[in-house]
C-alpha positions in Angstrom: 21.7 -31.1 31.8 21.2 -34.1 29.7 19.4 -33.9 26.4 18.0 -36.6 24.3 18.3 -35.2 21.1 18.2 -37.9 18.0 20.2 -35.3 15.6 23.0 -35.3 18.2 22.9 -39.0 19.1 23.0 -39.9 15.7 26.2 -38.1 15.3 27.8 -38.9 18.5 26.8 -42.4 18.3 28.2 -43.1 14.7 31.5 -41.1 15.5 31.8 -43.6 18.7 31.4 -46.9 16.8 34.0 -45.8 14.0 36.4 -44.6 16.7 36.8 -48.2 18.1 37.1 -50.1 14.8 40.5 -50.1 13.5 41.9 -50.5 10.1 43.1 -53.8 10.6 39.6 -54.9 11.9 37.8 -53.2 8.9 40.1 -54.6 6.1 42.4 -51.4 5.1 45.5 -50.6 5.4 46.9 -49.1 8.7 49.0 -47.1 7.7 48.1 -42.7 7.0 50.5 -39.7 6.5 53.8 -40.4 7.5 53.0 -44.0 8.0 50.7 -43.6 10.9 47.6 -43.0 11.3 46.3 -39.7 12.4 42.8 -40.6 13.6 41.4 -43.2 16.0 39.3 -45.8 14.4 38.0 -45.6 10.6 37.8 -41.6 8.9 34.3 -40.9 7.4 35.5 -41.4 3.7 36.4 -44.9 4.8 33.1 -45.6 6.0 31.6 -44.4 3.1 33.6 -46.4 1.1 33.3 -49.6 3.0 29.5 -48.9 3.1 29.7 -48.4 -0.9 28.0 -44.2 -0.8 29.7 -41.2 -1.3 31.2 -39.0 1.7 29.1 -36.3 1.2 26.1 -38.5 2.0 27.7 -40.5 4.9 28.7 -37.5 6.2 25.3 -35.4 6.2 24.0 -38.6 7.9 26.6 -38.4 10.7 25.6 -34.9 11.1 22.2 -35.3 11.7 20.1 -35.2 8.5 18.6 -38.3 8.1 15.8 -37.5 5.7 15.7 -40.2 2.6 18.2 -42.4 4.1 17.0 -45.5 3.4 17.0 -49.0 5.1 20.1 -50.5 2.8 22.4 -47.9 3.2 22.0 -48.1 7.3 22.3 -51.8 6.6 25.6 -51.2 5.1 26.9 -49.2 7.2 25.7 -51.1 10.3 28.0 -53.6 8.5 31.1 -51.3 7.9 30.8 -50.5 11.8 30.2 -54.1 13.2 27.5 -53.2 15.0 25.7 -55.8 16.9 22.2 -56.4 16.8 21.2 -54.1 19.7 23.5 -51.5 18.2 21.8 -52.1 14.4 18.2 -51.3 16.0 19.6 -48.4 18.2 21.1 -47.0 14.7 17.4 -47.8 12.9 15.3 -45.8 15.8 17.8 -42.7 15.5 17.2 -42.1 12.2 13.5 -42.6 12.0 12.9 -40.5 14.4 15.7 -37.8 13.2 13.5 -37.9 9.6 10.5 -37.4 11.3 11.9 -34.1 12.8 9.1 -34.2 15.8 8.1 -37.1 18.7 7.6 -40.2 16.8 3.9 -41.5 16.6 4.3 -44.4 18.9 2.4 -46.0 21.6 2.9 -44.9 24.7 4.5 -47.2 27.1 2.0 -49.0 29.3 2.3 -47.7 33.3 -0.1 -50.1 34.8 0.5 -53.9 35.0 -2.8 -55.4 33.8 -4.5 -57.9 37.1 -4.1 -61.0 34.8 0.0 -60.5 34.6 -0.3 -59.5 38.7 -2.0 -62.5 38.7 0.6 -64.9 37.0 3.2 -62.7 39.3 1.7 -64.0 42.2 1.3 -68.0 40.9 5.1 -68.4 40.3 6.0 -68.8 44.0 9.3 -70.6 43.4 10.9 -67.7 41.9 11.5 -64.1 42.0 9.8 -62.1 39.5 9.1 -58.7 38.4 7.4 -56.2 35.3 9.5 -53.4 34.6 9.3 -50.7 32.1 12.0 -49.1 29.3 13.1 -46.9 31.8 13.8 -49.3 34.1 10.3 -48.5 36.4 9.5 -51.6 38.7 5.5 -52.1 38.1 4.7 -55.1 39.8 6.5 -58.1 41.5 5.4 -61.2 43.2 6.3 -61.6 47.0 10.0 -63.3 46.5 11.2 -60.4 43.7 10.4 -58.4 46.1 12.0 -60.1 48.8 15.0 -60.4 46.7 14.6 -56.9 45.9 14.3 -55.4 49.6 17.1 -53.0 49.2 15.2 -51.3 46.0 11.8 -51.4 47.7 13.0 -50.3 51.2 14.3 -47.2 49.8 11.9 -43.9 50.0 10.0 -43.7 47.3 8.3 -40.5 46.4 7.6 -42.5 42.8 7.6 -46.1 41.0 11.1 -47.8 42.3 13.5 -47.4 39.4 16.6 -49.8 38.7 18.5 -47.2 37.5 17.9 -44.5 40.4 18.8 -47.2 42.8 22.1 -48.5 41.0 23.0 -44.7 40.6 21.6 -42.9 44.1 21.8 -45.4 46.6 24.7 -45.9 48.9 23.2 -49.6 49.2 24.0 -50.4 45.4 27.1 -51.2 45.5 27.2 -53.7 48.2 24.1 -55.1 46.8 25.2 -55.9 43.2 28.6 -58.0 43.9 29.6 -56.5 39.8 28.3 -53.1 40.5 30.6 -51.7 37.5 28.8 -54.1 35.0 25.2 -54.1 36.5 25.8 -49.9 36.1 27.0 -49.7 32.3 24.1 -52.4 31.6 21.5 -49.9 33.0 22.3 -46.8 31.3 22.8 -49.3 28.1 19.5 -50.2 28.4 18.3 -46.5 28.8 19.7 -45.3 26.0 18.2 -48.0 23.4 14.6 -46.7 25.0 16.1 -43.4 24.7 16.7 -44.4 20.7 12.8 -45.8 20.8 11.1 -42.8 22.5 13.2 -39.9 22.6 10.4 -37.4 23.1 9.5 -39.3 26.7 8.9 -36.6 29.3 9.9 -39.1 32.1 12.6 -40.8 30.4 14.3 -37.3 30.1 13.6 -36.2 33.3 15.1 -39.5 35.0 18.5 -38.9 32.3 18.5 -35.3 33.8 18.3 -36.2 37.2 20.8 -39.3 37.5 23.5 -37.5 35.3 23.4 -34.5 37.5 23.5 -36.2 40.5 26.2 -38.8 39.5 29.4 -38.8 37.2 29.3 -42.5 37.4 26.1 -41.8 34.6 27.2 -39.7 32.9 30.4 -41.0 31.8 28.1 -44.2 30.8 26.0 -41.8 28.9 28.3 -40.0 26.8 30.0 -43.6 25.5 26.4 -44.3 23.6 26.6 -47.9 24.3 23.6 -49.7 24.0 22.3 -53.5 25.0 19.3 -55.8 24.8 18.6 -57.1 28.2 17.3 -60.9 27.8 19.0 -62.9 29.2 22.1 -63.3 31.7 23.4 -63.9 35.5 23.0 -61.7 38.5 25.3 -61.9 41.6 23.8 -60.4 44.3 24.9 -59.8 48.2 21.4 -60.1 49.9 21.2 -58.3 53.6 19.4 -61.4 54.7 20.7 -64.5 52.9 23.9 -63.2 51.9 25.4 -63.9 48.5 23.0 -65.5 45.8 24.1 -66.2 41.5 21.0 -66.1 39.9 20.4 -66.5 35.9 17.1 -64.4 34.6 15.1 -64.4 31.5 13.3 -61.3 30.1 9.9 -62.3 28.6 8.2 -59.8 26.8 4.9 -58.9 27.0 3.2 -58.4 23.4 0.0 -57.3 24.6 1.7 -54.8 27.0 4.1 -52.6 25.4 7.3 -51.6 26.5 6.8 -53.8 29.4 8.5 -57.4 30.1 9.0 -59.7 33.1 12.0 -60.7 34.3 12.4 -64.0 36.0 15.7 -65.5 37.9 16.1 -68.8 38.4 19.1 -70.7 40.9 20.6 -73.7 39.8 18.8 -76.6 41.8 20.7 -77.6 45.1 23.2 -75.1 44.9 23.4 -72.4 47.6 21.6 -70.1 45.7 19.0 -72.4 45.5 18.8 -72.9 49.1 19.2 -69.1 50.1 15.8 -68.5 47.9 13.8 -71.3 49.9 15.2 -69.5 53.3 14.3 -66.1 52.0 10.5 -67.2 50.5 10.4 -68.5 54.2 11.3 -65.2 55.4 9.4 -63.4 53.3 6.3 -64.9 54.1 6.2 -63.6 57.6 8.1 -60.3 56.9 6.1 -57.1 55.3 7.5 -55.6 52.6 7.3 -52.6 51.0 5.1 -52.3 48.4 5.8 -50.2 45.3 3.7 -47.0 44.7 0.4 -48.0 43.1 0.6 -45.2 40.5 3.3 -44.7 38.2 2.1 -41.2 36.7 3.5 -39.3 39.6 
């Protein structure tokens, strides 16, 4: 079983971003004893050089103890390591909730979609649309996300759809997502930045548990740490209707709402795609669909 541990995932997370920045990248010699080097990516006393503290402070960080450690010196070594932004935040979660040593005071992510976002769901007819969670929960969705979304809502669903269970469970994923290999390292990216955020989320660590016993494909994902904001981008998609559709979405966040965001996808005007969403809002307009479970809680 899968645990979401901060401790560990600071450690395992800051030994996998040193491991995959070389010497050469960082600005040092590459070169070690014997004129090669005997470790993959950066040693901890580079870091720690590069990141201007000592290794005896770098390396109680990488093991865990991030009491005291404060916002410069993980703003230094964010730097040393090349992390990106959704890497830099990732880091920044990790160790405020390591130095807390318990579950992080945080609101708790919202599990209903308010009527008033239903509401704009419903208005934007043109376009797929739908509210998802941290974990990757579908809430809500207006009648074409769904109808985009068939295979995800057709499947039995003893609980909210999930992205992630779908992508990882279902036979039906991998003809569905044309880049199944990409849309599958994106999902558990974006689980473990909410993992990063809210660690002590009973749910969170049950769906880690389940999808990384029931598939190596997540687990492998897992154990590289890799994280992503998901905000913007293109989806190819084979549709069991309409057939193949390239769609571009836009995650909007929703302030008022947290943890939740809508994600919209768009097709370039009189393009196939385009034409394969008027066919299917035709389609789904006559054609019931499954809606999903009106409760998230169980």
């Amino acid at each position: 079983m899968v645990r979401v541990d901060p401790s560990t995932d600071i450690r395992d997370f800051l030994i996998s971003r040193r491991a995959r920045i070389s010497a050469e990248q960082a600005g040092l010699p590459d070169f070690g004893y014997g004129g090669k080097r005997r470790v993959q990516g950066l040693r901890r006393e580079e870091v720690a050089m590069l990141s201007g503290i000592s290794v005896e402070y770098y390396t109680r960080l990488e093991r865990g103890k991030a009491t005291g450690v404060s916002h410069e010196v993980l703003d230094a070594i964010a730097r040393t390591l090349q992390l990106d932004d959704a890497e830099r935040a990732h880091l920044f979660d990790l160790v405020r909730t390591a130095a807390t040593g318990g579950p992080a005071r945080r609101r708790p992510s919202q599990e209903r979609v308010r009527p008033a976002i239903q509401r704009i769901l419903d208005s934007m007819l043109a376009v797929p649309a739908y509210v998802r969670n941290g974990r990757l929960d579908i809430l809500a969705a207006n009648q074409l996300g769904k109808a985009v979304y068939s295979p995800v809502f057709s499947q039995p669903q003893p609980q909210t759809p999930n992205m992630a269970r779908f992508i990882f469970l279902s036979p039906r994923a991998r003809e569905f997502f044309v880049s199944w290999e990409g849309i599958a390292s994106d999902a558990v990216a974006i689980l473990r930045a909410e993992a990063g955020r809210n660690p002590y989320d009973r749910r969170l660590s049950d769906l880690i548990g389940e999808l990384s016993t029931c598939s190596d494909e997540f687990r492998v994902r897992w154990a590289a740490h890799n994280v992503k904001f998901h905000r913007t981008g293109t989806k190819q998609l084979h549709h069991p209707i309409v057939g193949d559709l390239t769609l571009g979405y836009e995650a909007l966040e929703l302030p008022a709402d947290h943890g939740q965001r809508i994600l919209v996808y768009t097709a370039k005007p009189a393009s196939p795609s385009d034409d394969a969403l008027k066919l299917l809002a035709t389609w789904s307009a006559t054609t019931p669909l499954v809606e999903p479970h009106a409760d998230a809680a169980h």
